[in-house]
N, C-alpha and C positions, 0 to 999 in steps of 0.2 A: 461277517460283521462289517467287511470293509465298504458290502454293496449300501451298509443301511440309510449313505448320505452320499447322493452320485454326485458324481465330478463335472464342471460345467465346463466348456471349453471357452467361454466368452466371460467366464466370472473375473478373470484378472483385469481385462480390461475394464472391465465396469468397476471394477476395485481400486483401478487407476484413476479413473476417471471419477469417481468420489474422491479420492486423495486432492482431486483437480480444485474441485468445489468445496470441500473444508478448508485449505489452503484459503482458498478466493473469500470464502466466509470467515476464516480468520483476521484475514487481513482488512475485512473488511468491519469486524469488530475492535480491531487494535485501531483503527482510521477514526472510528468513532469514538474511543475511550481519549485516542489522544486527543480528540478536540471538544472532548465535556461534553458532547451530544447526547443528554439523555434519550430524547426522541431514536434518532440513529441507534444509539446503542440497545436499546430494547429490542429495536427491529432485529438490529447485527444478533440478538442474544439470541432469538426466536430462531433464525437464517441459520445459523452454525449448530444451534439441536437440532432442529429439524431434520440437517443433514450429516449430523454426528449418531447420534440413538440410531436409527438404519442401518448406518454401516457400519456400526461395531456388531449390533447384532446378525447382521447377514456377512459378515467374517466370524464372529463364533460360531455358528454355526457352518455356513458354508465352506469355508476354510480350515478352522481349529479342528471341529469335526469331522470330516472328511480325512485329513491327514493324518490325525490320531489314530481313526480306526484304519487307516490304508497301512501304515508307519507299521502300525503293532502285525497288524495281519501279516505283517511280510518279515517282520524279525528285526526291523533296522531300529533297535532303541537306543539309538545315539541321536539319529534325526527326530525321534519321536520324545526325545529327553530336551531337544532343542525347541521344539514347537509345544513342549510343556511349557517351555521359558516363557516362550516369545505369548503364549496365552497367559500365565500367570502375568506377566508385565504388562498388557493391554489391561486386563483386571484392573490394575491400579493407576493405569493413564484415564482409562474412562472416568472411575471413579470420584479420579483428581478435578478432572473435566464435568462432571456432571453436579456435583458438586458445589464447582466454578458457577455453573449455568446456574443452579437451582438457586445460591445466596442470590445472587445478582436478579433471578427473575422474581424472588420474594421482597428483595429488597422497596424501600421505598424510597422515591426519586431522590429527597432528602439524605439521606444516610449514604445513597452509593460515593462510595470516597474515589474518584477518579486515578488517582494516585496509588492506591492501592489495587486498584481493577490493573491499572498498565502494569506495576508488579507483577501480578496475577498472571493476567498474558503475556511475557515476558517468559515466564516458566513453564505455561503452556505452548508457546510456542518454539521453545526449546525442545521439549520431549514429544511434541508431535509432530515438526521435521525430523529428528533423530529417530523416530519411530516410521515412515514413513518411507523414507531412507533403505532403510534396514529391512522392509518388510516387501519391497519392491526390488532388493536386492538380493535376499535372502527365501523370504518365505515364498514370494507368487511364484518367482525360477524351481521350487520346490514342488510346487503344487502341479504346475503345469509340467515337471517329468513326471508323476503318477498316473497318469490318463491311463 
């Protein structure tokens, strides 16, 4: 079962290097919220999906999968109880996030209350350096002893 999702030797750093550029698209939508930039901020909102949907999807998979089935195959269910976590908690960061994207991209120019969006990213940007963090500290030094 453990072969059913093979292990990439070059995924962490492309996993890194997405972390690089949601950072950069974050920052780059918090740039725009704080200066009332409808225009900008649209763009910022499109720029941080674009590159958020991707790479949660290609860490659940590539990553969550991979390790759960390596984890179990091999009897270590403390680490495979941890990387339960660390996917259950991504679940609900994405969802926070997509969410976020989805009001903000439905919204109309009118209605986005800037005040509330910088709240918004404020919480977002807490839990996806803290996430981030952690997953660069924890999970890829993880991933990359299973090869």
């Amino acid at each position: 079962m453990a072969d059913d999702v093979a292990h990439h030797a070059e995924l962490v750093q492309e996993l890194v290097n997405d972390h690089r550029q949601l950072l950069e698209a974050y920052h780059g939508l918090k740039r725009s919220a704080d200066d009332g930039d409808i225009t900008a901020f649209r763009a910022a909102l499109a720029r941080f999906k674009s590159l958020l949907v991707p790479h949660v999807v290609k860490e659940a998979y590539k990553v969550y999968t991979y390790l759960r089935q390596t984890l179990k195959a091999r009897g270590d269910m403390d680490a495979y109880q941890r990387v339960n976590g660390y996917k259950a908690e991504m679940g609900h960061i994405g969802e926070a996030a997509i969410q976020f994207i989805d009001t903000y991209t439905q919204a109309q120019d009118d209605d986005i209350d800037f005040e509330q969006v910088r709240s918004a990213l404020r919480e977002i940007g807490v839990l996806l350096g803290d996430r981030i963090r952690r997953e660069e500290a924890d999970l890829y030094p993880l991933y990359r002893t299973l090869n």
